[in-house]
LUMVO-831833 format. One record per residue (C-alpha): residue number from 1; z, x, y; residue in three letters. Coordinates in nm, 4 decimals. Layout:
TIDO   seq         zz         xx         yy   type
TIDO   NUM          Z          X          Y    ala
...
//
This chain:
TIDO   seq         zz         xx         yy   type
TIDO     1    -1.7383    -0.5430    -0.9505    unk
TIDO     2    -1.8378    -0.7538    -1.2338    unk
TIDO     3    -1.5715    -0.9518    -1.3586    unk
TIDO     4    -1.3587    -1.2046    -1.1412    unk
TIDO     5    -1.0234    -1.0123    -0.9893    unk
TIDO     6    -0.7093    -1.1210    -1.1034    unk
TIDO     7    -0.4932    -1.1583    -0.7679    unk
TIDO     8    -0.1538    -1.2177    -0.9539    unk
TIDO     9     0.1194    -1.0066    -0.7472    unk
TIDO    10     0.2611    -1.1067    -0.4433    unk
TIDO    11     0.2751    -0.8333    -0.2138    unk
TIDO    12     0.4384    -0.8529     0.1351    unk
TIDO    13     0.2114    -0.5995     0.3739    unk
TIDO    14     0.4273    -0.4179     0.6008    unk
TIDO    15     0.3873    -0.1504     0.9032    unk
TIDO    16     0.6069     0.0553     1.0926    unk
TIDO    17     0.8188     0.0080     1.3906    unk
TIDO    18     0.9781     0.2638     1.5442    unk
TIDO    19     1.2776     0.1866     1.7770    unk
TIDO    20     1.5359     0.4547     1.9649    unk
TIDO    21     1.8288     0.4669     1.7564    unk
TIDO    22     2.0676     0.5102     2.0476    unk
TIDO    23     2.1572     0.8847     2.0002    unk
TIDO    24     1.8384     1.0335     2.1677    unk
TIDO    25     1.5841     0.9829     1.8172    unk
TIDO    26     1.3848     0.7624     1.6839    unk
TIDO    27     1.4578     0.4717     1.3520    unk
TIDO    28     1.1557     0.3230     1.1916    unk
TIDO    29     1.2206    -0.0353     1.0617    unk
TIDO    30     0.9380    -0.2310     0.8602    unk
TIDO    31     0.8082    -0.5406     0.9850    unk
TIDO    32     0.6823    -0.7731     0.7290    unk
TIDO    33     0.2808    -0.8788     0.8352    unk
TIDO    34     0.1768    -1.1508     0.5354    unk
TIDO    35     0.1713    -1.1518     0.2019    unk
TIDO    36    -0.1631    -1.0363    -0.0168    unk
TIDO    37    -0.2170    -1.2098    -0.3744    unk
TIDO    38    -0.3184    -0.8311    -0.5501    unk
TIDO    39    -0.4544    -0.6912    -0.8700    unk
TIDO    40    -0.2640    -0.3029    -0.9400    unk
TIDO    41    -0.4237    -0.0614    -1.1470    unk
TIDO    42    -0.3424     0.2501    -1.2630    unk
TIDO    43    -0.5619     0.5485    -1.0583    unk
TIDO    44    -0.5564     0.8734    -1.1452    unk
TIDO    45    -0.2652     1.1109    -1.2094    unk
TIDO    46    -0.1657     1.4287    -1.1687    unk
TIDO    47     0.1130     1.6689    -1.2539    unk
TIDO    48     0.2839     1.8590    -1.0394    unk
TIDO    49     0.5932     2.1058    -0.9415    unk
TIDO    50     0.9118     1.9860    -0.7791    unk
TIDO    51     1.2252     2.1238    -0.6960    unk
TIDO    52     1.3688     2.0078    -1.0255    unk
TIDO    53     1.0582     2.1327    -1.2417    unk
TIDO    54     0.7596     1.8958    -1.3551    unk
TIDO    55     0.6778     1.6074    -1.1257    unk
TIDO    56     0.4338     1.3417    -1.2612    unk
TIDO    57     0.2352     1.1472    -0.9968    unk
TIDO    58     0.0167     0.8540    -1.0287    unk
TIDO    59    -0.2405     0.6839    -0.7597    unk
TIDO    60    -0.2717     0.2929    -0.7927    unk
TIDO    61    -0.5496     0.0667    -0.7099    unk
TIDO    62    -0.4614    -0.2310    -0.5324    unk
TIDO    63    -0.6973    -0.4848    -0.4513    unk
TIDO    64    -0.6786    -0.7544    -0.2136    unk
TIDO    65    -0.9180    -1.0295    -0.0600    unk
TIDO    66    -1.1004    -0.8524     0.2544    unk
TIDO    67    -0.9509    -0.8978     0.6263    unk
TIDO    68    -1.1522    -0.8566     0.9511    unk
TIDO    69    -1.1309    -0.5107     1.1116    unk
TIDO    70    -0.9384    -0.4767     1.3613    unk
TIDO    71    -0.7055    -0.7957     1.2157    unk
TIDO    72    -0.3358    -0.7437     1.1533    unk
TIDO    73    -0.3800    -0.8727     0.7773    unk
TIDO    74    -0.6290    -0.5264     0.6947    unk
TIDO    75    -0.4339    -0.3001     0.5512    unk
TIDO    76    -0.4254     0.0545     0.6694    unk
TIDO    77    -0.2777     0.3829     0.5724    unk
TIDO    78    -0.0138     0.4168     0.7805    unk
TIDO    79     0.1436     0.0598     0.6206    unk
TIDO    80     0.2839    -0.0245     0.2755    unk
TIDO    81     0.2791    -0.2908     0.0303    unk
TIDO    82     0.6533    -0.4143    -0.0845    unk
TIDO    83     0.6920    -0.6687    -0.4192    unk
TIDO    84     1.0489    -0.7132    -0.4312    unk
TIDO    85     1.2416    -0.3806    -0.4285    unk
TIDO    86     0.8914    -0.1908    -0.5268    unk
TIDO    87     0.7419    -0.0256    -0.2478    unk
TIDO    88     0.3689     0.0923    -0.2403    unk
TIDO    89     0.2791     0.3449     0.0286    unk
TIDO    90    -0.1124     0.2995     0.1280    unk
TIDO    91    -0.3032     0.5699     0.1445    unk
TIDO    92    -0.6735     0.4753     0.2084    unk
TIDO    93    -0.8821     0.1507     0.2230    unk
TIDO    94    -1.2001     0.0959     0.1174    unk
TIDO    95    -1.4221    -0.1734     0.0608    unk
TIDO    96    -1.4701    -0.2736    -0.2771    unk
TIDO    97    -1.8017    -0.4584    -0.2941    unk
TIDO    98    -2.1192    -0.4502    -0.0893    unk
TIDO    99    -2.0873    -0.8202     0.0872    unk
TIDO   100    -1.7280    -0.6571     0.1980    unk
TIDO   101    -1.5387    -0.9566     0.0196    unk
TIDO   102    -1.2494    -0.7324    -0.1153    unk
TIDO   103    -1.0711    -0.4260    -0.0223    unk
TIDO   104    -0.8901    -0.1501    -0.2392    unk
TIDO   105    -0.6114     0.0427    -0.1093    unk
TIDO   106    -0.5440     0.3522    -0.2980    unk
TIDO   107    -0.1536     0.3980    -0.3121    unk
TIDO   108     0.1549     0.5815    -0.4368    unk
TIDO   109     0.4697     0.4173    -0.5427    unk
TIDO   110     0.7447     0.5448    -0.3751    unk
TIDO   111     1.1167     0.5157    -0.3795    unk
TIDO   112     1.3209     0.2802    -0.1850    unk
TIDO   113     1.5701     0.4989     0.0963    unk
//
C-alpha cells in the first residue's frame, strides 16, 4: 500500500446469533459488534447463470484499520458489514500490509430479507 487509505464509510460489523424460534427451528438475528471507518472498492466480477437468465456478480474490497486476533472487532467470514440498509456479506480477511496495520475483507453485496 502506497498511498494513505481513505476510511470514509461507516460500517456497523455484525455476526450471527442464532436463537430457537419457538416451533422446534432455529432464527438467526444480527447483533451489531462496532462500527469500522472503511474504504470499498470494486473487486473482480463475474457473470453468471440464474434462474431468470444472466446474473452479474461483483467482489468488493473493504478495508478497515487492523484488530487483534482473536478480538471481537476482527472481522471474519461468517459476519457482515451493514451501512444503512446496504448489507456486505464477508467472505475472507486478509491482512493488507506487512506491519499488519490494516485488514481487507473481500465481500459480496447482498440483498436485505
Amino acid at each position: 500500500m502506497s498511498a494513505a487509505p481513505q476510511l470514509t464509510r461507516a460500517l456497523v460489523l455484525e455476526s450471527p446469533v442464532t436463537a430457537p424460534d419457538g416451533a422446534g427451528g432455529f432464527a438467526t438475528d444480527w447483533q451489531a459488534l462496532g462500527t469500522h471507518w472503511a474504504e470499498i472498492r470494486a473487486g473482480t466480477g463475474r457473470e453468471r447463470l440464474a434462474a431468470l437468465g444472466p446474473s452479474g456478480e461483483v467482489r468488493l474490497r473493504i478495508l478497515v484499520r487492523a484488530a487483534p486476533h482473536g478480538s471481537d472487532r476482527r472481522p471474519r467470514p461468517d459476519q457482515r458489514f451493514r451501512e444503512g440498509a446496504r448489507l456486505f456479506r464477508i467472505l475472507a480477511v486478509a491482512e493488507a500490509d506487512v506491519q499488519g496495520r490494516y485488514l481487507i475483507c473481500t465481500a459480496q453485496e447482498e440483498l436485505p430479507a
